[in-house]
DRENDO-1510 file (C-alpha; in Angstrom, 1 decimal, always signed):
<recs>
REC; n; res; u; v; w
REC; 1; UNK; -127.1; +32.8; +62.1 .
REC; 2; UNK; -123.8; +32.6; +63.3 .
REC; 3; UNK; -122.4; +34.6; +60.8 .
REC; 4; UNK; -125.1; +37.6; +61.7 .
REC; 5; UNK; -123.9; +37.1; +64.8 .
REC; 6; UNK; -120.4; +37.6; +64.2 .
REC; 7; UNK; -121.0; +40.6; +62.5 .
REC; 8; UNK; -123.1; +41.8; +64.9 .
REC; 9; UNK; -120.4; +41.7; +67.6 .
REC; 10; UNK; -118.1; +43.0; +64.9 .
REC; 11; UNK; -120.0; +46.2; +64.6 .
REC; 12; UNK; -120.6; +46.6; +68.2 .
REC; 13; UNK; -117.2; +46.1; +70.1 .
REC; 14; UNK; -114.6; +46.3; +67.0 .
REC; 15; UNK; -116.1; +48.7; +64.9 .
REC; 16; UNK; -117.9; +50.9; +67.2 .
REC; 17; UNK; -121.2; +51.2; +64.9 .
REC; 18; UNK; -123.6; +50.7; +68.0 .
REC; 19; UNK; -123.9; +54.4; +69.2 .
REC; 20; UNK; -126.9; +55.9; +71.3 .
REC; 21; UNK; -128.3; +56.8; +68.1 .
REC; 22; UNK; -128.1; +53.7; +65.9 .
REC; 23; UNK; -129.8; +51.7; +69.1 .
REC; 24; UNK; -132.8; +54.0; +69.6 .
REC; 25; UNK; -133.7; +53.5; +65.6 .
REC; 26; UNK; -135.4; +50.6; +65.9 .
REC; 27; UNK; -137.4; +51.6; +68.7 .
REC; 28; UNK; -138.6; +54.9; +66.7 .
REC; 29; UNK; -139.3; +52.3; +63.5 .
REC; 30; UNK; -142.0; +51.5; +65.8 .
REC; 31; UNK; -143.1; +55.0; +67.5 .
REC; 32; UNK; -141.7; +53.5; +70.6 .
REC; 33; UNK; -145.3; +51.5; +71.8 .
REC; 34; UNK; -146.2; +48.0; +71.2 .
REC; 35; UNK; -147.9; +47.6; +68.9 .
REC; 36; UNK; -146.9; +50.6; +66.5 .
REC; 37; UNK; -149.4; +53.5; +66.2 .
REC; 38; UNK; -152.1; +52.5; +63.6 .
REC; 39; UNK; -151.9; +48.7; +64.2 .
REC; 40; UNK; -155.3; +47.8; +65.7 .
REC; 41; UNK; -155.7; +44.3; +67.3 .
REC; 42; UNK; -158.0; +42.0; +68.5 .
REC; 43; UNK; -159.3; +42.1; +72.0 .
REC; 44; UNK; -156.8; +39.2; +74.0 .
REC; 45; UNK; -160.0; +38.6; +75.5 .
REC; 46; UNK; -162.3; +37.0; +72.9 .
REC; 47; UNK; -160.9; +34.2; +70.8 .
REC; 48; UNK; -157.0; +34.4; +72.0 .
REC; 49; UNK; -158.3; +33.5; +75.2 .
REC; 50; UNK; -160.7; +31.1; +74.6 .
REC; 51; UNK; -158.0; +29.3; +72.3 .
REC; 52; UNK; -155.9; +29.3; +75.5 .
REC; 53; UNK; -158.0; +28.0; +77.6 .
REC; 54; UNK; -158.6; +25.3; +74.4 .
REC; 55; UNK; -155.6; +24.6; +73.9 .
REC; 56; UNK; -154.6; +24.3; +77.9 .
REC; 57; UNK; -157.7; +22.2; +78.6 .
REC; 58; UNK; -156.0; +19.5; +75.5 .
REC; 59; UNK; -153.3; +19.2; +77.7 .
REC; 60; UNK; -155.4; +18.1; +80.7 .
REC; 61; UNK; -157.5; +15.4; +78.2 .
REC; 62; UNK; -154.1; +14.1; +77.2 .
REC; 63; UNK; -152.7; +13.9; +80.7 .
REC; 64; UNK; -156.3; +11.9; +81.5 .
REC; 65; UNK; -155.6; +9.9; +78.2 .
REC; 66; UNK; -151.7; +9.0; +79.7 .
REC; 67; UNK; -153.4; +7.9; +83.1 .
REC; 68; UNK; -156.3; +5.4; +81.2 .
REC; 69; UNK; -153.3; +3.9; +79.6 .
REC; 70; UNK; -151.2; +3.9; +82.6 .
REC; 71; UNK; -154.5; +2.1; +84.6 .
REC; 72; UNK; -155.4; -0.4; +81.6 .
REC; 73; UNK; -158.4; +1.5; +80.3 .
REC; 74; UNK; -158.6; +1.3; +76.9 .
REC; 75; UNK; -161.8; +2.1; +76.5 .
REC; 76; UNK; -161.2; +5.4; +78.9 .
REC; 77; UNK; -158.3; +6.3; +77.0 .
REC; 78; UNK; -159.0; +5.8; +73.2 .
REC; 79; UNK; -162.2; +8.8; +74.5 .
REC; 80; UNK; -159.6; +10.6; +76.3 .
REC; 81; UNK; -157.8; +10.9; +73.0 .
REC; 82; UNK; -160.7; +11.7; +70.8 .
REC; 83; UNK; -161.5; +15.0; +73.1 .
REC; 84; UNK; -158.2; +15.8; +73.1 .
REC; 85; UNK; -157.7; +15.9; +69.1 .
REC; 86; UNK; -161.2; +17.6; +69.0 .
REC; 87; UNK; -160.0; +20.4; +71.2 .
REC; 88; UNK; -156.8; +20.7; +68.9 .
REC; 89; UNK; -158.7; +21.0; +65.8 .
REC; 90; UNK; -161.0; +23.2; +67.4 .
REC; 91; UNK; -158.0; +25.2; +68.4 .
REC; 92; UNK; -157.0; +25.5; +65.3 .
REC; 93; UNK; -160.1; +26.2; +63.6 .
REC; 94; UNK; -160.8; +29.6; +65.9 .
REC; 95; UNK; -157.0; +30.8; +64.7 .
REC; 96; UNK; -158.0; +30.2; +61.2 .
REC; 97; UNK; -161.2; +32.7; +62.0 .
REC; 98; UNK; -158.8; +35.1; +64.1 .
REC; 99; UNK; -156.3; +35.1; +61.1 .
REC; 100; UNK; -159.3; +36.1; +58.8 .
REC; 101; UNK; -160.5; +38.0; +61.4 .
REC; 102; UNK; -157.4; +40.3; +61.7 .
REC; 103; UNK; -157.3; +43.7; +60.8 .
REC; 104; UNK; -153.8; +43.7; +59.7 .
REC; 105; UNK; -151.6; +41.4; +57.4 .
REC; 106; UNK; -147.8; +39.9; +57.6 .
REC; 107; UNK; -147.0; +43.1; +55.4 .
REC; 108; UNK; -148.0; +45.5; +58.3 .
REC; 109; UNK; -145.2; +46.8; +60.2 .
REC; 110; UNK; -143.2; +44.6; +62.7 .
REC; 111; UNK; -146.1; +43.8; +64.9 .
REC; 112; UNK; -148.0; +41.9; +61.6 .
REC; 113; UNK; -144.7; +39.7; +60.8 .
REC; 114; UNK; -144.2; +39.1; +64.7 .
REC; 115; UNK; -147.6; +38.1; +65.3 .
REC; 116; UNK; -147.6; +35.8; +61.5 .
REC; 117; UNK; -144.6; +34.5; +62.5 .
REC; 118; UNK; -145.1; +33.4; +65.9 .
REC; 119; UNK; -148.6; +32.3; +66.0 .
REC; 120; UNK; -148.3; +30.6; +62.9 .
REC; 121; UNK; -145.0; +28.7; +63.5 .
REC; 122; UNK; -146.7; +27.3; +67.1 .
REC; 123; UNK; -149.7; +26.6; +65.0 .
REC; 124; UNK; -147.7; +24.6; +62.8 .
REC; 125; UNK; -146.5; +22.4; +65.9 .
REC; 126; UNK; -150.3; +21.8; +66.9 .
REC; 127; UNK; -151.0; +20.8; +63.7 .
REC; 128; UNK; -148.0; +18.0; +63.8 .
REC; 129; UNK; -149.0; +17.7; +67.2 .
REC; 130; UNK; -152.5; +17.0; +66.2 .
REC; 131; UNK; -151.6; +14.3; +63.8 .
REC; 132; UNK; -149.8; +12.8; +66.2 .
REC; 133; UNK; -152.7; +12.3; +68.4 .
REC; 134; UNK; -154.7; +10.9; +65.7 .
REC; 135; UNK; -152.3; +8.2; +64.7 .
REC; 136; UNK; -152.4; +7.6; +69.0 .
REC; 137; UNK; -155.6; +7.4; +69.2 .
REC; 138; UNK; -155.8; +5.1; +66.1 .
REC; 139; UNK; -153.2; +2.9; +67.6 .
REC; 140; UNK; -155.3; +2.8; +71.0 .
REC; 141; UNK; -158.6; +1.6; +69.6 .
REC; 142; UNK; -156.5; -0.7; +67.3 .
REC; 143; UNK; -155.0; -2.1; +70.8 .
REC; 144; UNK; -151.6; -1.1; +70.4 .
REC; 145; UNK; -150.9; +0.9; +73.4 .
REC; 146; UNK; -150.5; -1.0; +76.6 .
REC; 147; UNK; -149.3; +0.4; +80.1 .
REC; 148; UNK; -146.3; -1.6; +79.0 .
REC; 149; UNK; -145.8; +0.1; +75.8 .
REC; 150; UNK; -146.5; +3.3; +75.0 .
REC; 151; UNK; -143.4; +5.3; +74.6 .
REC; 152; UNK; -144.5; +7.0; +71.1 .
REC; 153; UNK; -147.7; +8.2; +73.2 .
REC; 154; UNK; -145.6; +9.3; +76.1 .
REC; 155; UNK; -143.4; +11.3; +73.4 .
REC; 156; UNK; -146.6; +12.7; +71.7 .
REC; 157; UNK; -147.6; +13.8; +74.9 .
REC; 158; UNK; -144.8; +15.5; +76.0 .
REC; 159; UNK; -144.6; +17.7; +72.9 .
REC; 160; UNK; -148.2; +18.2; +73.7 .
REC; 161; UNK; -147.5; +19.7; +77.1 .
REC; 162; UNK; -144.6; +21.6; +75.4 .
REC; 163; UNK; -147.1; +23.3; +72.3 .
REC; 164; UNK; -149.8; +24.5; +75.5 .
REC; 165; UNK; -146.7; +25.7; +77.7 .
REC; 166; UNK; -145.7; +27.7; +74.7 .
REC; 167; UNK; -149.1; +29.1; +74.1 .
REC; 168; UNK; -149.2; +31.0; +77.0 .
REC; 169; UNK; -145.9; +32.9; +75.6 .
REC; 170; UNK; -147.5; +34.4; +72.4 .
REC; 171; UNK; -150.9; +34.7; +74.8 .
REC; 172; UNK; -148.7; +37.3; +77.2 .
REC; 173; UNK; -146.5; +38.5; +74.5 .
REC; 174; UNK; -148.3; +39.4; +71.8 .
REC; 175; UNK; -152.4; +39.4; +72.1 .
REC; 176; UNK; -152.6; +40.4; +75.8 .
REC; 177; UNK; -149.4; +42.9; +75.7 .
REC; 178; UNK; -149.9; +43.7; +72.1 .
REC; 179; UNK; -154.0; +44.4; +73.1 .
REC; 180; UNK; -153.3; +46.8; +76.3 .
</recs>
C-alpha cells in the first residue's frame, strides 16, 4: 500500500502525470453515474433494508443480552443471546438470497467488485461476529458469565455494535445510492 502510495504522489506532484484529462478517465470508465449505465440493481428497499433493520435490531438483543448479565439474569440473558444469533444468521441468510438474487456478478464493471467486495467483507465480520455470539451464549447457559466477568462478552459486543454501525455505510453507499 505504501508503496502505491508513493508512486501515486510521485506521479502527481514530481512527475506531473495527473492532468485534467488523466483525472476525468476514471469517471468516463463509468459513464459518469453510479452505478454505470447497464448495471441494474436491486430495489434498496426490499431485502437490503430489511437486512438493515435485521441486522440493527441484533444490536438492540445484544445490548438487552449485556443488561441481563449486568442485572444477574441468566436466564434473561442466555434468551437475549439466542435472538440475537438468530437475527445474525438470518441476516446472513437473506444476503446469501440477494447475492443469488443479483443481476450482476464480481466480473461486472466497478459497481459488481465494489458491491462483492464490500458487502462480502462486512459479511465476513458477521459471520465471525456470529460465532462469537454462539460461543457467548454457550458460555452463558454453561454459567460462565457473571456481572463480574464478562469481558470476552463485552468485547463480542462491541464488535457487534461496530459490524451494525457499518452496515448502515454499504446501506447508503451502495444499495440506496447505487438503487436511485
Amino acid at each position: 500500500m505504501f508503496v502505491w502510495w508513493r508512486d501515486v504522489l510521485r506521479e502527481s506532484t514530481l512527475e506531473g502525470n495527473h492532468t485534467k484529462v488523466m483525472q476525468l478517465g476514471p469517471r468516463y470508465e463509468i459513464g459518469g453515474i453510479w452505478p454505470p449505465k447497464g448495471i441494474r440493481v436491486l430495489d434498496p428497499r426490499e431485502i437490503p433494508f430489511l437486512n438493515t433493520l435485521i441486522l440493527l435490531s441484533s444490536g438492540a438483543a445484544v445490548t438487552w443480552a449485556h443488561h441481563a448479565i449486568l442485572a444477574g439474569k441468566e436466564k434473561r440473558a442466555v434468551y437475549a443471546l439466542v435472538a440475537t444469533v438468530s437475527l445474525a444468521l438470518v441476516f446472513t441468510g437473506f444476503q446469501g438470497m440477494e447475492y443469488y438474487q443479483e443481476p450482476f456478478t464480481i466480473a461486472d464493471s466497478i459497481y459488481g467488485s465494489t458491491f462483492f467486495l464490500a458487502t462480502g467483507f462486512h459479511g465476513f465480520h458477521v459471520i465471525i461476529g456470529t460465532l462469537f455470539l454462539i460461543i457467548c451464549g454457550i458460555r452463558q447457559y454453561l454459567g460462565h458469565l457473571t456481572k463480574e466477568h464478562h469481558i470476552g462478552f463485552e468485547a463480542d459486543a462491541w464488535y457487534w455494535h461496530f459490524v451494525d454501525v457499518v452496515q448502515l455505510f454499504p446501506f447508503v453507499s451502495i444499495y440506496w445510492w447505487g438503487g436511485i
